[in-house]
C-alpha positions in Angstrom: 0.6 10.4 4.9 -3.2 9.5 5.6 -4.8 8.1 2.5 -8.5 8.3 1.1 -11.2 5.8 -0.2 -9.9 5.3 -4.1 -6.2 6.2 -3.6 -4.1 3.7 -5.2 -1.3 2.6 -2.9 1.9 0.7 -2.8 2.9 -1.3 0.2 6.7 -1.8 0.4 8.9 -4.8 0.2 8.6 -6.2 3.7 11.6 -7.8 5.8 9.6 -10.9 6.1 10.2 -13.7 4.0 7.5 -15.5 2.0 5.9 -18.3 3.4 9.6 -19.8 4.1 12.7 -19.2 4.9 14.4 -20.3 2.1 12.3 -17.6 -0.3 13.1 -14.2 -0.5 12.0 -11.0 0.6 7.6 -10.2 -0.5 7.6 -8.0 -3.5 6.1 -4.5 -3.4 2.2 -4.8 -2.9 0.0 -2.7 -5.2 -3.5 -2.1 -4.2 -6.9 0.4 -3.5 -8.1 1.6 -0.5 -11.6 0.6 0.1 -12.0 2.1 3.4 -10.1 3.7 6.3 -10.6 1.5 9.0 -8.7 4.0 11.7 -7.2 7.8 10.7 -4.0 9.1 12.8 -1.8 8.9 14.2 -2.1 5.1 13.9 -3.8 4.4 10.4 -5.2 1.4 9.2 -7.0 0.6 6.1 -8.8 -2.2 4.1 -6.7 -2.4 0.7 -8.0 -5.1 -2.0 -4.6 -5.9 -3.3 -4.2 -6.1 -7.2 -4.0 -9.9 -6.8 -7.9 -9.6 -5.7 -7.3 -10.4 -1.6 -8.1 -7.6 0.6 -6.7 -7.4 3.6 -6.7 -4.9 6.9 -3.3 -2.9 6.8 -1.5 -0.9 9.3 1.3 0.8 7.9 4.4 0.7 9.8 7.5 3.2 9.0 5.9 4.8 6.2 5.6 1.6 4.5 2.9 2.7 2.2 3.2 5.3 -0.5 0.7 6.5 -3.3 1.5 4.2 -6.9 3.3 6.5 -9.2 1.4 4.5 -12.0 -1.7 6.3 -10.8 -0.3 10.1 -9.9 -2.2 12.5 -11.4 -1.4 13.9 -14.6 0.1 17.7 -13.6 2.3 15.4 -11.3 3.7 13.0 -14.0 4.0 15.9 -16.6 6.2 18.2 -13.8 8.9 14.9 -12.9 
């Protein structure tokens, strides 16, 4: 799914572990794209994360996905 300037996005829990090995697996990410960086087939885009970093992301294995807290309306009101 290719994503647009504004979308709010969630990145999946990744199979990395935090910082050490000892922690657990990285939460779910929730950010905004601020620009596509690189369209399809091989996206990448600058996200500021809701923590306030932004960072360049490439998703890999559909590992981002638009944040249901942001769907539009007609979407929420049909679930």
């Amino acid at each position: 799914m290719a994503f647009e300037v504004g979308d709010h996005v969630v990145a999946e829990k990744s199979g990395r572990r935090a910082r050490s090995q000892t922690g657990g697996l990285r939460r779910p990410r929730h950010g905004v794209i601020e620009e596509v960086v690189r369209g399809d087939p091989n996206p990448r885009y600058r996200i500021r994360w809701d923590v306030g970093e932004v960072s360049i992301f490439s998703p890999a294995n559909s590992g981002l996905h638009p944040d249901p807290e942001y769907a539009p309306t007609a979407a929420r009101q049909k679930s």
